[in-house]
N, C-alpha and C positions, 0 to 999 in steps of 0.2 A: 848481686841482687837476684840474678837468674838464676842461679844454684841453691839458693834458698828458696826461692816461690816452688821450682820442679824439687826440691828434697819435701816440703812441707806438701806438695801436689802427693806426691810420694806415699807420704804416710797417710792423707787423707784417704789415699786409694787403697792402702792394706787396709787402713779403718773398715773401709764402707764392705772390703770383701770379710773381713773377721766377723762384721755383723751381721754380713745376709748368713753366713754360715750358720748364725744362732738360729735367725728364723727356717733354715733349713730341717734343724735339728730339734725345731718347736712341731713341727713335723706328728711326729713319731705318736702312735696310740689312734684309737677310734674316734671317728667323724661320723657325724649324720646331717644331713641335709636339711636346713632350717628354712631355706626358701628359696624360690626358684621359680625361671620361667622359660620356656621353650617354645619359639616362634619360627614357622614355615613360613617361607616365601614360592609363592609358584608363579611362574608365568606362561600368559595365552595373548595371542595377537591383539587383543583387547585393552586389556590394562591386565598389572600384575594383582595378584590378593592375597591378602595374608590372614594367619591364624596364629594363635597360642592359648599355650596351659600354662598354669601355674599350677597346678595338680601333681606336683615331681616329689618322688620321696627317694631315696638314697642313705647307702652307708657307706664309709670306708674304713680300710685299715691301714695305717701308714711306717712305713718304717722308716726314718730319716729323712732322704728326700725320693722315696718311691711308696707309690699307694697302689694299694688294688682296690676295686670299688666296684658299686649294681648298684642299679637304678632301676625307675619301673616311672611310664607314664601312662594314666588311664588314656586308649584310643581316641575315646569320646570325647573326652576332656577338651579337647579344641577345639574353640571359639572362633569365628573370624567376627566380619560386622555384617552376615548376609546369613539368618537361618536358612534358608535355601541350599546355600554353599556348604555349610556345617551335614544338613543333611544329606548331600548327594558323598561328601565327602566321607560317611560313615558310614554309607554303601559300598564306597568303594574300597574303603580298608576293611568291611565286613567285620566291626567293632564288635557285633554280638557273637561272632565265632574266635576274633583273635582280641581279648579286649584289652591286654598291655603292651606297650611298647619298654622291650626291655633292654638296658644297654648293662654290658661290664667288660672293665680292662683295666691298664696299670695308667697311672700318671706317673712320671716321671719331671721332678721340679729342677728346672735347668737354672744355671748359673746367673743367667739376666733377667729372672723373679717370671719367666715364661712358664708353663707346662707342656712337655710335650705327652700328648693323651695316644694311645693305643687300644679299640675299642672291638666288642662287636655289639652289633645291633640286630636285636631281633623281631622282625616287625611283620605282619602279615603272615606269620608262618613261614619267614626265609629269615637268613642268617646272612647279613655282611660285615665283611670288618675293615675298617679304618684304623691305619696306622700313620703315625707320628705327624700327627695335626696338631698345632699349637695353638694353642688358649695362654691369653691373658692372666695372670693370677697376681693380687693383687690384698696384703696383709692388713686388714682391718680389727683394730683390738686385737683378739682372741682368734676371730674368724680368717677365712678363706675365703676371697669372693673369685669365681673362676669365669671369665667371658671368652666366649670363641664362637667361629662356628665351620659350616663345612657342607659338602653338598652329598645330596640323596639322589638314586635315579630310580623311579619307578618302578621301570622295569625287573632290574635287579631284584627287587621285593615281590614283582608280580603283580604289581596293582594297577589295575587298567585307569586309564588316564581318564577323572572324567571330561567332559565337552560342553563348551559353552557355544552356545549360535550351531550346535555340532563341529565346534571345530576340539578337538584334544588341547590340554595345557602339553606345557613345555615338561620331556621328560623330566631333566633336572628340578632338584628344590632344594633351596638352600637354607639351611636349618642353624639358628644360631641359640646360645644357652647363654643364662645370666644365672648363677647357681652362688647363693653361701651358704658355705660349708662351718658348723663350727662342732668341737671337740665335746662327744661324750664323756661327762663325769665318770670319772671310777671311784 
C-alpha cells in the first residue's frame, strides 16, 4: 500500500511540474500593465504614514520564463490621508523638476511560481539598482498578478528627509507593488 500512495505521489508530482512548465511557456510575447498600485511606508518616532498610486503604467517583453520590462509612476501621483503630507512630500521629491518615478529590469519566473525581479530605479534624478528581490506571482486567467516589495533609503536618491515636530522620518521606506500584468493582442 506504501509503494503505491509514494508511486501515485510520484506522478502527481511530475504532473504538477509538467504543468507549471506550460504556464512558464504561456510566458512568452508582450505584456502591458492593466492595473496597479504602489504604496510607501515611512516611519518617524510618532506614528508611521503611508501613501500610494495607482497611476502605474508599464510594458513587457517576455521570452519563456524571463521578461524585460519599464515602468513609469507620476511623482505626484501619491496620495497618503494628510494633504499636508502629500504636499511637503512633493517638495521634497521636487515632482515639478523630476516628475516620474521610473523603474526597468528583467524578471525571471523561478520554478516555485516566485519572480525573482532585478531592477533599476530612477528617482529624484539618481539611479539605484535592486537585485534579486522576490515577488510573489501568481496566474490568474490570462493575467499576471505580481506582489512584492523591498526598501528605499533616501539618501541614496538624495532626498532630504522631511520632519514632523522637526524631528526627520526614518531613512528607510519600504515600498511594496500589487501589479496585473496581462498580454497584448497581436
Amino acid at each position: 500500500m506504501r509503494l503505491k500512495i509514494f508511486v501515485m505521489t510520484g506522478v502527481l508530482f511530475c504532473g504538477f511540474k509538467a504543468h507549471s512548465w506550460s504556464f512558464f511557456d504561456s510566458l512568452s510575447g508582450n505584456w502591458k500593465l492593466v492595473r496597479g498600485k504602489a504604496t510607501y511606508k515611512v516611519r518617524h518616532i510618532v506614528h508611521p504614514a503611508f501613501g500610494s498610486s495607482t497611476e502605474l503604467e508599464g510594458q513587457a517583453n517576455c521570452q519563456k520564463k524571463k521578461c524585460s520590462f519599464s515602468m513609469r509612476i507620476p511623482a505626484r501621483s501619491f496620495i497618503s490621508a494628510e494633504a499636508k503630507r502629500d504636499k511637503h512630500l512633493r517638495e521634497a521629491v521636487e515632482t515639478d523638476k523630476f516628475p516620474y518615478i521610473q523603474v526597468k529590469g528583467a524578471i525571471h519566473l523561478l520554478d516555485d511560481g516566485f519572480f525573482q525581479v532585478d531592477m533599476s530605479i530612477n528617482f529624484h534624478g539618481q539611479k539605484s539598482f535592486k537585485e534579486k528581490l522576490k515577488f510573489k506571482g501568481e496566474k490568474i486567467n490570462d493575467d499576471w498578478r505580481i506582489q512584492g516589495s523591498f526598501e528605499l533609503s533616501l539618501n541614496e536618491f538624495k532626498v532630504p528627509a522631511p520632519k514632523l515636530f522637526g524631528v526627520p522620518i526614518k531613512d528607510k521606506v519600504k515600498v511594496s507593488i500589487d501589479q496585473l500584468w496581462g498580454r497584448v493582442n497581436q
